[in-house]
N, C-alpha and C positions, 0 to 999 in steps of 0.2 A: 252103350250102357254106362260106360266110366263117366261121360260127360252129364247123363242125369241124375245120375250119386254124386257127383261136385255140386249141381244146383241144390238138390235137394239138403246135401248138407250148409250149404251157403243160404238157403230159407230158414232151415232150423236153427245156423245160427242167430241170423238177424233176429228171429222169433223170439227168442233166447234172451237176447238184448233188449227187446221189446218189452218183454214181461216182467222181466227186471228194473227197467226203467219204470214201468209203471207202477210196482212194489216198491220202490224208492223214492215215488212222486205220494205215492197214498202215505207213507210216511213221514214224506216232509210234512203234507198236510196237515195231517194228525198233529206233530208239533207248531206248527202254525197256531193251532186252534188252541193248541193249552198256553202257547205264549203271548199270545194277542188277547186270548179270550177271558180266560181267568184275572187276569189285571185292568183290564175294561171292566167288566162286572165291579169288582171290590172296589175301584175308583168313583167308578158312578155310583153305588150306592153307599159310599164315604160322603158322598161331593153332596148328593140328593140329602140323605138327610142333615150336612152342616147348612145348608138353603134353606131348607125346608123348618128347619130350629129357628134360624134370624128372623122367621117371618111373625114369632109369638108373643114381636111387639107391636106389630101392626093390626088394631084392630077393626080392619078391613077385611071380611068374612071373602069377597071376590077375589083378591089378591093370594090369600090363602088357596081359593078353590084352584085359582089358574095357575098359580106354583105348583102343587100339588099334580093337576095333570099333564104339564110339561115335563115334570118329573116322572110321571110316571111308564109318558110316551119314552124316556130321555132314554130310561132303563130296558123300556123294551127294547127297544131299536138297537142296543148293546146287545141285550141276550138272543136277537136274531140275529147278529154280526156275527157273535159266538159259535150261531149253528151252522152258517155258512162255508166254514173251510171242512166243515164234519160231513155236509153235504158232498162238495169234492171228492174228499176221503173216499167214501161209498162209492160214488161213478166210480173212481181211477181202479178199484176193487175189484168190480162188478164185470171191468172191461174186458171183453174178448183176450184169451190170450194164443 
């Protein structure tokens, strides 16, 4: 009986560590997300529109159209990178503990 109260306590520990590790990984994330993400966003849409301004000497209406949805792709593809470590966040969360 002593020998499966050692196991049992030796799982709960592990388990213990497990949970906590994974409350410590959802957290990193989470910071992840506000250091990486908030500074990409403000960047690219600093960058997009000082591009997007040079272009209202060219008066080439296509040049304008295709700056415009490069930029606009430029910003998405930012604000899905954004979401990405928030996605993380959620599993590591959500995980069995």
């Amino acid at each position: 009986m002593e020998e499966i109260l050692k196991k049992l306590n030796a799982y709960r520990n592990t388990y213990q560590i497990a949970s906590r590790a994974h409350h410590l990984t959802a957290a990193a994330y989470q910071r992840y997300n506000n250091w990486l993400g908030i500074p990409v966003m403000a960047l690219s849409a600093i960058i997009n529109t000082a591009i997007f301004a040079t272009l209202k000497d060219n008066s080439d209406s296509i040049y304008k159209i295709a700056t415009g949805l490069i930029l606009v792709l430029a910003t998405t593809l930012s604000a899905l990178y954004f979401l990405g470590f928030n996605e993380k966040n959620a599993k590591t969360i959500k995980s069995p503990q």
